[in-house]
N, C-alpha and C positions, 0 to 999 in steps of 0.2 A: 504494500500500500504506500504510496505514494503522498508526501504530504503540498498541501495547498500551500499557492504564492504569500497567502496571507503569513500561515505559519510560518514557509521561508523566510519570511520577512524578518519577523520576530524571533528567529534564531529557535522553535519550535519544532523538535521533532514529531513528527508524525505516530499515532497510536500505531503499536503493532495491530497486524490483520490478525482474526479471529484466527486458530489452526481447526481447519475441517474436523468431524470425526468421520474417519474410515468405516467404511460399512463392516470390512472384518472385524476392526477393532470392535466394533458395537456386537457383535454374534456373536464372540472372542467371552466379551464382558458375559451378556445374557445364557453366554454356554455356560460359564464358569460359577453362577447363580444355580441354575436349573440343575445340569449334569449332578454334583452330589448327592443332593438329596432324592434324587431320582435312583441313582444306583443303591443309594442305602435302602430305597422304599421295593425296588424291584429285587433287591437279596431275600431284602426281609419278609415279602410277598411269596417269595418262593420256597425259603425256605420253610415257613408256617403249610403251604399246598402242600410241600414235598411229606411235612411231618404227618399230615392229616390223612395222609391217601397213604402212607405206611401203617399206619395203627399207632402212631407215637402220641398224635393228640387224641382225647377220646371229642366223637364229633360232639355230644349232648352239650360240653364245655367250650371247646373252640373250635365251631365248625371250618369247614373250609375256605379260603377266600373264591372259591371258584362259586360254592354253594352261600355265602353271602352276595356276591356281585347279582345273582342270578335272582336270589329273593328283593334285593333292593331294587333292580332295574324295573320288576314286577310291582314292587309297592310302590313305586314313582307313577307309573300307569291310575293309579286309585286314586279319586276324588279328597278322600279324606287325609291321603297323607299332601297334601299338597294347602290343601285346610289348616292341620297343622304348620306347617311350615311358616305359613301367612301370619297364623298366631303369634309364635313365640316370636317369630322373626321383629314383629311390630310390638311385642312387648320386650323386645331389646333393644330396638332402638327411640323407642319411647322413654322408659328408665334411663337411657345410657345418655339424652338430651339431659333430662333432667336433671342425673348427678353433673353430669360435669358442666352445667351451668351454673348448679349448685354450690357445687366443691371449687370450681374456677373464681365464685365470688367472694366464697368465704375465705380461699388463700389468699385475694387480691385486699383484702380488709383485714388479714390478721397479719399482712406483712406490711403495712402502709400504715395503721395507726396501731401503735402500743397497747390501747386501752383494750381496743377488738382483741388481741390477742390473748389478751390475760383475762380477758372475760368469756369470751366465746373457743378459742381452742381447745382449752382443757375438755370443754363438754366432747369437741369432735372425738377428739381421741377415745373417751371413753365409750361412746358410741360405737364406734372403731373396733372395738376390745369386744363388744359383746356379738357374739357368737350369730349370723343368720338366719342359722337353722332355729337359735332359739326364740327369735322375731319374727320368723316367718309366720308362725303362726296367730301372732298377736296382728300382723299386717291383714290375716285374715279376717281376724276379728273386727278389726275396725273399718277394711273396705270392702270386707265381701268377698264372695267366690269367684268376682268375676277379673276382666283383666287388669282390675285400678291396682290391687294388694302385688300382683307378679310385678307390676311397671317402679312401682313403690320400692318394692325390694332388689329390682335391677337398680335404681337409683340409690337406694342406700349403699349399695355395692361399690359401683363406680365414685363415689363420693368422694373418698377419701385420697387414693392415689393424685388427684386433682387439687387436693390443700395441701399436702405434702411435694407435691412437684410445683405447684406457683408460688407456695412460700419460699423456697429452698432456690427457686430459678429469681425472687425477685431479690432475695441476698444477696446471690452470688452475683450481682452486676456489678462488674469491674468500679473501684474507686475513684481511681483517678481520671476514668472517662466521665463519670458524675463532677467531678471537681473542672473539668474541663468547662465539662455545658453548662455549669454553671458560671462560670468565669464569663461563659458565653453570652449571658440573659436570660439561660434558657427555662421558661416556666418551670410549676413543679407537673404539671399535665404534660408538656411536650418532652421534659426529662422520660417523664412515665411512656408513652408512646413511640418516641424516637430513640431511645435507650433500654429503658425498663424491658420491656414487652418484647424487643426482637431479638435479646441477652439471654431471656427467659423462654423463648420460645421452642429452643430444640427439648427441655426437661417437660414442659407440657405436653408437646407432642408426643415423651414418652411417655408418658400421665392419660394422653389421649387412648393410643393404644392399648393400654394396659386394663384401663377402665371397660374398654368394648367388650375383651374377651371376660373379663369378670361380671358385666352386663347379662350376657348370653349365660351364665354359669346362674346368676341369682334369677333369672327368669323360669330355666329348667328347676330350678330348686321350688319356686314359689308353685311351680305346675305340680310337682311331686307331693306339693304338702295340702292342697286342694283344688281342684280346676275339672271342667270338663272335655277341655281343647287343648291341643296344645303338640309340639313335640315327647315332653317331658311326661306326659299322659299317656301318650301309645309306648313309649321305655315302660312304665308301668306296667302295663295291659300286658305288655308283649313278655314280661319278666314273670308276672303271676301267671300264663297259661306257659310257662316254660316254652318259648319260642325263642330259643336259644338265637337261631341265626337274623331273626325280626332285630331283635335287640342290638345286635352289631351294626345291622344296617341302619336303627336310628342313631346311634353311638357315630358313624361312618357320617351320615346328614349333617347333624350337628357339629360335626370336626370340619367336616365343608364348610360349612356356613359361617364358622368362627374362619376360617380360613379368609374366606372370601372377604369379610367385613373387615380383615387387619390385611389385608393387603389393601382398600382400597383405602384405609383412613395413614399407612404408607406411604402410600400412591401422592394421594394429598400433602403429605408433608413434607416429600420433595420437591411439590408444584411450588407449596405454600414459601416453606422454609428454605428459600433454597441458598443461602447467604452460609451455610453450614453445612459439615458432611460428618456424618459417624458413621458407622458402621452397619447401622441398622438402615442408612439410608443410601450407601452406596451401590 
């Protein structure tokens, strides 16, 4: 790239040109992603078939992958598991809005003023400390059987990692760049916004992630402890009539679907975040 008469002028060299990325490099990159975990998934696939079709596993316990694939493909075909799916799915990401709009405000107010935090953190924590399983049923009691108590409890869930990652991300902003912006002029709102927030943003983003898959975890739980929909419902159903390989393939949906949802809120965070790179994002 070539620099303008102007910049000549001024004794201004020219930006370097952007360097392309090579399309092998890019195939290179996404092989180097995929291929592991892929070989690890395709051993350990085979080696569970190989065990099962010898006599090593017994089928009642861990059927086949061959005899899972073939039940699941089958209950994908059915109305009702598809029903399910729509369920939980919407009562994880319903809870999962909630806590972490929740959790996102209560870190942004117990790291910003002193008082909030000595008054209102101790409580999160303790909140925190008590046990799900032993709420869940109280969640029951007080919203019903229907989807308000599962959404409730996915939000209690995600809650936490969200005050814990915006208090700890709005800490850690560098000192002496605060001492800068403010040498600057710079409000205490434009500090918070053009400092605060994109300093803090790669530990939320973990905070983000974190909260989804524990989302999808208190939703199946809140189904398990009463509901009559749901993915977490047919695990049930399918465990009390011993349907041994039903229950892998809903165990198999849900490890999808937590899949799917943390790769896309990922996906997101290297559009969003893109000023930083770790590892979880390269």
């Amino acid at each position: 790239m070539t620099a303008s008469p102007e910049l000549l002028a001024r004794g201004v060299a020219a930006p370097p040109a952007p360097v392309p990325v090579r399309p092998s490099a890019r195939l290179r990159r996404i092989a180097g992603r995929a291929v592991p975990p892929a070989v690890v998934l395709v051993v350990f696939v085979g080696g569970w078939e190989l065990a099962s079709r010898t006599g090593l596993l017994n089928e009642y316990i861990a059927p086949s992958p061959s005899e899972i694939a073939r039940v699941t493909w089958a209950m994908m075909k059915q109305p009702f598991f598809w029903t399910a799916v729509r369920i939980t799915l919407y009562e994880t990401l319903a809870g999962y809005g909630l806590g972490c709009a929740g959790g996102f405000t209560l870190g942004v107010l117990v790291a910003l003023f002193p008082m909030a935090r000595r008054s209102l953190y101790p409580h999160a924590v303790a909140f925190q400390i008590i046990p799900r399983s032993a709420l869940a049923p109280l969640f029951l009691l007080w919203f019903g059987f229907g989807l308000t108590s599962k959404i409730v409890l996915a939000a209690s869930i995600a809650f936490f990692p969200l005050v814990i990652n915006t208090l700890t991300g709005i800490h850690a902003v560098d000192r002496d760049a605060q001492a800068m912006m403010r040498s600057l002029g710079a409000s205490r709102w434009q500090m918070f916004w053009r400092l605060t927030m994109p300093s803090a943003a790669p530990l939320i983003a973990a905070a983000l992630k974190l909260a989804l898959t524990l989302s999808l975890i208190g939703a199946v739980v809140g189904e398990f402890v009463g509901a009559s929909e749901g993915l977490g419902v047919l695990l049930t159903q399918f465990q009390q009539a011993l349907d041994t390989p039903r229950v892998y393939a809903v165990i198999i949906c849900l490890a999808a679907m937590g899949l799917v949802l943390y790769g896309l809120i990922a996906w997101l965070e290297r559009v969003v975040i893109f000023w930083t790179t770790t590892p979880a994002t390269r």
